[in-house]
C-alpha positions in Angstrom: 4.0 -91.0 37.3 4.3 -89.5 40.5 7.5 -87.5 41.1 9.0 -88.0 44.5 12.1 -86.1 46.8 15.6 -88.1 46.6 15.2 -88.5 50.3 12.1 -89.6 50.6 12.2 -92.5 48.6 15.7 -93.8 50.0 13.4 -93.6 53.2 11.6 -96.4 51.4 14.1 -98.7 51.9 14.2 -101.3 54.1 17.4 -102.3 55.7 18.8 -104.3 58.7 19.3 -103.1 61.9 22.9 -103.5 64.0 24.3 -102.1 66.4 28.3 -101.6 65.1 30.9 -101.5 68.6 34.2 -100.4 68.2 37.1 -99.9 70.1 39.1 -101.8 73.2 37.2 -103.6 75.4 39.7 -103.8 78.2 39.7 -99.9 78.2 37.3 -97.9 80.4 35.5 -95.4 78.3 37.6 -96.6 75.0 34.7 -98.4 73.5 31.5 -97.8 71.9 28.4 -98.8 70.4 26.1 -97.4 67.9 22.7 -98.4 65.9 23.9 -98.2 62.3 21.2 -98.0 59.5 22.9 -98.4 56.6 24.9 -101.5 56.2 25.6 -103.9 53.4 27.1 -107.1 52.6 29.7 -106.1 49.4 31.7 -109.2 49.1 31.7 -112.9 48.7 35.2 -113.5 48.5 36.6 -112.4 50.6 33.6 -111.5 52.8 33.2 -107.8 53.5 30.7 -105.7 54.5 29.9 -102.1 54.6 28.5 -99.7 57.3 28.1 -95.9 56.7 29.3 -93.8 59.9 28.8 -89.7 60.2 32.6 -88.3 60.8 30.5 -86.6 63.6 30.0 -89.9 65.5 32.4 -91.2 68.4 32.0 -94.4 66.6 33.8 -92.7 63.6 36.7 -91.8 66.0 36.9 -95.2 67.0 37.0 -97.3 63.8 39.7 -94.9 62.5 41.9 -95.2 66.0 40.8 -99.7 66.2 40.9 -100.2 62.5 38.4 -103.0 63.9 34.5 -103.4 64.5 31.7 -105.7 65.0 28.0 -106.0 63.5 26.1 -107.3 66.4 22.5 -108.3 64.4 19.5 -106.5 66.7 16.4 -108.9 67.9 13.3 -107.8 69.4 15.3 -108.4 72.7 17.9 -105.6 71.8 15.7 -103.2 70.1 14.6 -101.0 73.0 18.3 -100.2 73.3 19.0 -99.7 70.0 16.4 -97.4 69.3 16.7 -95.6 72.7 20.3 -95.8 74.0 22.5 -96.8 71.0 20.5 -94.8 68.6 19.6 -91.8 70.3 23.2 -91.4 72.7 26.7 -90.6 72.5 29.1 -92.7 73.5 31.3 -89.2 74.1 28.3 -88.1 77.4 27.6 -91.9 78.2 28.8 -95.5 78.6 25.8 -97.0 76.2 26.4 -100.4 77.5 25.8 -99.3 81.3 23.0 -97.1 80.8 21.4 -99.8 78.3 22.5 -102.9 80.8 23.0 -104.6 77.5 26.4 -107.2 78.5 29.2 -107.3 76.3 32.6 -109.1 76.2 35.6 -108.9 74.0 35.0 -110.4 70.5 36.9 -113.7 69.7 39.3 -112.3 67.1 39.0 -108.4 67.6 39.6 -106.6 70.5 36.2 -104.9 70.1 33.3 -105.5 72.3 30.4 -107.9 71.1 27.1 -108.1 72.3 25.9 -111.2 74.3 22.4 -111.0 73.0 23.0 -110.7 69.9 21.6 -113.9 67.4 24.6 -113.3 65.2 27.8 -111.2 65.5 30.2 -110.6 62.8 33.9 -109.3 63.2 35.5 -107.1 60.9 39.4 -105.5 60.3 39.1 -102.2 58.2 40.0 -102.6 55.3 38.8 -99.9 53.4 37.3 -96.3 54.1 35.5 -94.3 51.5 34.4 -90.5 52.0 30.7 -90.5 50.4 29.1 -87.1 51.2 28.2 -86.4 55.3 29.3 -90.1 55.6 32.1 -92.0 55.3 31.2 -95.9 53.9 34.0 -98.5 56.3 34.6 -102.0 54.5 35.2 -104.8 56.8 36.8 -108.1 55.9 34.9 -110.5 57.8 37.1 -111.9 59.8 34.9 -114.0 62.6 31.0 -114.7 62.4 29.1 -116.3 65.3 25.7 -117.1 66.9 25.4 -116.3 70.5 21.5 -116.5 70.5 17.9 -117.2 69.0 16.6 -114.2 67.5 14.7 -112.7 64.5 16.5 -110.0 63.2 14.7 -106.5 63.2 14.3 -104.7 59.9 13.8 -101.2 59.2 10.9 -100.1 56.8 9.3 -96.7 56.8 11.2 -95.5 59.7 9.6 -97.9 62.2 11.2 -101.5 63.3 9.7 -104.7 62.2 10.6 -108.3 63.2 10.8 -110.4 60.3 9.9 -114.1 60.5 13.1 -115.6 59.8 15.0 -117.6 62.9 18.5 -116.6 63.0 
């Protein structure tokens, strides 16, 4: 038996790639986007999901002023920005959606930006916030879910993005 660092093996595993956007659309500079590693479904009923945000991120600053966000599912046609703009950026230096040229508009039933080319967006109202070491884990109540695209959704594994073979 092989022992192995903490880290490294939660490395190991795979997990869904999104890029969370928070904020007011309507307001110039007052909304953000970010490439979110960690997320999780953690609720039937009602349906809620998780996403784990450093307190250092604008992001962070964001969900805690909205109380609102969106999980915008990335596709191969998203993933250059993700990795580059949304992953690498901060929304505090630079407007991620101008530099990225990826299009938004206000989600349906939050005030928060959505990605147009995103195969499936979900919509989310706080409801939760949980301080879990350098992170703090946000639970959203689904409160909208929509496709606005084909796509395959990209998955995360050993650090590098795959596309998996599953149509959204």
């Amino acid at each position: 038996m092989e022992n192995l660092d903490p880290v490294y093996a939660l490395n190991e595993i795979p997990h869904p790639t999104v890029i969370v956007t928070v904020g007011n659309y309507g307001e110039n500079g007052r909304y953000n986007g970010m490439t979110a590693a960690w997320i999780s479904r953690v609720s039937w009923d009602p349906p809620m999901v998780m996403v784990s945000i450093s307190p250092k991120r604008y992001t962070w600053k964001l969900i805690k002023e909205y109380r609102e966000f969106a999980v915008n599912i990335v596709s191969e046609k998203l993933k250059e920005a993700a990795i580059e703009i949304f992953g690498k950026l901060s929304g505090r230096d630079v407007d991620k959606f101008a530099e990225s040229k990826v299009k938004v508009v206000k989600g349906r039933s939050i005030d928060a930006p959505v990605i147009l080319d995103a195969p499936i967006v979900i919509e989310c109202k706080v409801e939760n916030i949980v301080e879990t070491g350098d992170h703090y884990i946000i639970i959203g109540r689904a409160v909208d879910a929509y496709r606005n695209v084909e796509g395959k959704p990209i998955l995360w594994y050993r650090r590098k993005p795959y596309s998996i073979g599953v149509e959204l």
